[in-house]
N, C-alpha and C positions, 0 to 999 in steps of 0.2 A: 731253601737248601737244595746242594744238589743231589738229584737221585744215583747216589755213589753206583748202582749196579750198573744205569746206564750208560753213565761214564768211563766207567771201566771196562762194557762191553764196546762201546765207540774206540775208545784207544786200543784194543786186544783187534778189534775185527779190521781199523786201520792199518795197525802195524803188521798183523797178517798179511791184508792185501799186497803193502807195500813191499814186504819180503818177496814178490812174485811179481807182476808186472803192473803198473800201474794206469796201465788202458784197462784194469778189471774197472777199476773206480767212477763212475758216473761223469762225465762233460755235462756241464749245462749250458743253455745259450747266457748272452750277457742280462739279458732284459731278467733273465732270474734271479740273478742273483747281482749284477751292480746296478750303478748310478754313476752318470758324470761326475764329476766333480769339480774342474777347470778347466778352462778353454773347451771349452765345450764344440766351439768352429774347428777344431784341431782333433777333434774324437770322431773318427769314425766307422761306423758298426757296417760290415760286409753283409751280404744277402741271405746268408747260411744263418745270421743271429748271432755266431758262436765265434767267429775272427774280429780282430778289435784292433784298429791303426790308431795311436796316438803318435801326432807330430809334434816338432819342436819349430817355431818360425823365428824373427826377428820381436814379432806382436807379442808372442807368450807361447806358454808349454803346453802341456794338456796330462789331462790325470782322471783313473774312476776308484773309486770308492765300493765296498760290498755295503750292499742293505742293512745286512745283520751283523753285529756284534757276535765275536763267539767265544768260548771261552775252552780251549783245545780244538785238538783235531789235527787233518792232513789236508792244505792248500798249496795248488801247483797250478802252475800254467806252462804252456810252448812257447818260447818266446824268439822273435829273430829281431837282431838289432839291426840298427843302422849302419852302410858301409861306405869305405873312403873317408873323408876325412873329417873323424868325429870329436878330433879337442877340446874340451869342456866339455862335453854332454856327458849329462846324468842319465840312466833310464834306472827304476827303483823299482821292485817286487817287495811289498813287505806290512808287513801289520805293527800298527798301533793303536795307542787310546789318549793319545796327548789332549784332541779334544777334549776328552770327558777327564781327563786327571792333569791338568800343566802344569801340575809341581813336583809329581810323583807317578810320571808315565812309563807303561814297558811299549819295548818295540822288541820286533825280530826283522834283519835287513837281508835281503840279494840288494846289492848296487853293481851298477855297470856302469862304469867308468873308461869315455871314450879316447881317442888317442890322435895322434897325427896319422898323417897315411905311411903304411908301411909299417906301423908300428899295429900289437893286437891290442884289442879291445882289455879290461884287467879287469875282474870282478870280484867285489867285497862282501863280505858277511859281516853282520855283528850283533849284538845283544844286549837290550838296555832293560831292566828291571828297577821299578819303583822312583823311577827318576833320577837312576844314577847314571847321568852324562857325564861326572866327574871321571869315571871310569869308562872310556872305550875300552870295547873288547873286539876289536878290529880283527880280521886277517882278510889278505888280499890272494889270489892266486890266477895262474895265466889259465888257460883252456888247452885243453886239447883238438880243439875244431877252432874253426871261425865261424862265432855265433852270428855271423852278422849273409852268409851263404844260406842256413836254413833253421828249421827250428828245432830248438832243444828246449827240454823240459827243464824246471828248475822246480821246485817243493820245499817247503817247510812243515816238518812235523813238531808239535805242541802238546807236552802232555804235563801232568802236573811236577814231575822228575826228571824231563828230557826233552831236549829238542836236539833235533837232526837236522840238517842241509842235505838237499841230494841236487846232484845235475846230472840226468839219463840216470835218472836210477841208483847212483852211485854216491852212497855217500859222503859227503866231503868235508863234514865238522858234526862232532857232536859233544853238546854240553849236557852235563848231567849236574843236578840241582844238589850241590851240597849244605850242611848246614851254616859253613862259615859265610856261606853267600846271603844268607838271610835274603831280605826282601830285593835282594840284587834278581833276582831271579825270577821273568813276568810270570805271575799271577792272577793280573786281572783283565776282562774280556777289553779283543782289538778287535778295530775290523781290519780288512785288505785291503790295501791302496798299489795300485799303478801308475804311474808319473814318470816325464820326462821332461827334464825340466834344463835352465841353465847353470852349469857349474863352476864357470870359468874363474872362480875367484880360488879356486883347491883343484881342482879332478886331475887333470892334466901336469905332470910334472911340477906340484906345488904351484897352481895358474901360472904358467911360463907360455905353455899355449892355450888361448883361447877359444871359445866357439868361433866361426869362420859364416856367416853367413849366407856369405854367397854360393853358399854349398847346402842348404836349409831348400825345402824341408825336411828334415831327421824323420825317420816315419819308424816307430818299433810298433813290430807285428806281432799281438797277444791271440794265443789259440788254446781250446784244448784245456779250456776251464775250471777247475775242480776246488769245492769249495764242500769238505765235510768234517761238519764239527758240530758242537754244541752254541747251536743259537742260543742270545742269551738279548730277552725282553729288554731295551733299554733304559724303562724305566720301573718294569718292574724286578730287573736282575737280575732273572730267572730263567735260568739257562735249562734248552729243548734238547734234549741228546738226540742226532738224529743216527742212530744204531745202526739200520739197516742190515744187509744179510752179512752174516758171521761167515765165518774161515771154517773149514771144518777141517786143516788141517793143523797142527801143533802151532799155538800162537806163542812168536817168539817176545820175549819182555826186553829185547832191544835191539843194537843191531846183529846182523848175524854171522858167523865166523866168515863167510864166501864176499860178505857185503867189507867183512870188517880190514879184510886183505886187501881189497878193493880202494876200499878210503886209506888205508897206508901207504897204497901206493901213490893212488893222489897227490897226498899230501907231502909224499917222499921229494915225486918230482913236479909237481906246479905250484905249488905254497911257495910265495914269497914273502909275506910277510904275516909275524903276528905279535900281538899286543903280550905276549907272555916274554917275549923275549929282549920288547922296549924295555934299555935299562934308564933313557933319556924319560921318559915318562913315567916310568914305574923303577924304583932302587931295589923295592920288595914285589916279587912277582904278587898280582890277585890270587888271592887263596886256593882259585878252583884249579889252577895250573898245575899241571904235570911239566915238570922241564926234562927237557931232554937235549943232554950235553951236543950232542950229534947233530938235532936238529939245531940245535943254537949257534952252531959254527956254522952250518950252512949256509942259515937264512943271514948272517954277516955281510956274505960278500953284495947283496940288493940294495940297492941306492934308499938312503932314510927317505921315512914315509909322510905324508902334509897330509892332513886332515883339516877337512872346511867346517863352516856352520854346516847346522842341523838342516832338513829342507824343509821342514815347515816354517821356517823364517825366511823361506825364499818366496813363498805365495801364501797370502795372506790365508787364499780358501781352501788350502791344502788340507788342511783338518780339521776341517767346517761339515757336521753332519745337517745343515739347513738345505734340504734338498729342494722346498720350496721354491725358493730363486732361481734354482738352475735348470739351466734351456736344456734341451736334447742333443744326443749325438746327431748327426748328418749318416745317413743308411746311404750304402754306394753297392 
């Protein structure tokens, strides 16, 4: 069982942190806390320990993996994409457990979804609990920077009621666990996966345009590591709350009015697309939706949205915790 206090002081001393800046929060190098995972020639770990290049080539993609299992918490990285011209290319921030459950896995997504040149980079969020693929929960939104000039942080917060997106700090979606969503809603322990892979059959204009290869290597630069949460034994299931120093100022129980202004605006002006307002997919919104007349007119006039396969049907070792087999990153 889990020890409810620790948990609940992990999620209280997180969401404190996170209400303030999130350089409070511990970096680790990669050798702490991942593991390759594919294309292992295409992973390479810089001199500092702590910056991490995966490329995309013609040969394959390249992807890492965290050690531990966790079951909550607050996971973020700095991430700068690839620039010029990045058509089909996938690069993915996101935790699952498809491994350990392929019939009833959650996931939480960041996707970066590349473009033609001239055009920006688009990035997607979304949320799959108990192995409801039949329902995406999609939204797509533009940036306010060009992620692919420097790095910007991106985080996922996981608690038994709530998950959050943030990019720089700023929140930019938050789902809150209602009861109609039953087991829609992850539950059970993921690790963190990194990948960049090929997409060209969806990412890009519904695959209109392709990856381009003679523009390959795709190189996305991971920094700025941050992985706290409740390790959880993978075979004994037994999740490690790792607590560390408490907030000693007012722990907020979610986001907070200055954070909540922030995400409205967001969402006011870069959200282009979301799954609450597909009437082509969906005739009855998902339960957890608030619609909102306003936004629903807006998001209209954005070109319909293609969604591809899943990516772990795109590499076989994508969701393979057999670390055995695999070779080393290349240190540069």
């Amino acid at each position: 069982m889990v020890d409810s206090c620790l948990l609940l002081l992990l999620i209280c001393s997180v969401l404190g942190l996170v209400s303030g800046s999130s350089k409070e929060l511990p970096i680790i190098s990669f050798d702490e806390g991942y593991s390759p995972l594919f294309g292992d020639a295409n992973l390479a770990i810089l001199k500092d320990g702590k910056t991490v290049h995966m490329s995309l080539d013609e040969r394959t993609g390249s992807g890492f993996i965290s050690q531990d299992l966790y079951l909550h918490g607050f996971f973020s990285a700095s991430i700068k994409l690839p620039a010029d011209y990045t058509a089909g290319v996938v690069v993915a921030f996101y935790m699952s457990n498809a491994d350990m459950f392929e019939a009833n896995h959650d996931e939480l997504d960041f996707e970066f979804l590349g473009n033609i040149r001239g055009k920006d980079w688009r990035i997607q969020t979304n949320v799959y609990g108990n192995g409801s693929t039949n329902v995406g929960r999609e939204e797509r939104y533009h940036l306010w920077f060009d992620p692919s000039e420097d790095f910007h942080q991106y985080s996922i917060l996981w608690s038994d009621n709530l998950i959050i997106f943030y990019v720089d700090n700023v929140p930019i979606r938050e789902i809150k666990r209602t009861e109609a969503m039953g087991g829609d809603f992850p539950s059970k322990p993921m690790s963190l996966y990194a990948t960049i892979w090929d997409g060209s059959e969806w990412a890009t204009n519904g695959g209109r345009y392709r990856v381009n290869y003679k523009y390959a290597p795709y190189v996305a630069e991971f920094s700025n590591l941050v992985l706290r949460g409740c390790a959880v034994d993978p075979i004994e299931k037994s999740p490690k709350c790792d607590n560390g120093p408490t907030s000693k100022a007012s722990i907020p129980t979610g986001i907070m009015p200055e954070q909540r202004s922030k995400m409205e605006k967001f969402r006011k002006t870069h959200m282009t697309y979301s799954y609450c307002y597909d009437r082509v997919r969906y005739t009855v919104p998902p339960s957890e939706c608030v619609v909102n007349t306003q936004e629903a007119e807006r998001l209209r006039r954005f070109d319909p949205v293609t969604f591809g396969g899943r990516r772990h049907h795109h590499h076989g070792k994508r969701h393979q915790r057999n670390r055995s087999s695999q070779g080393e990153a290349t240190t540069i």
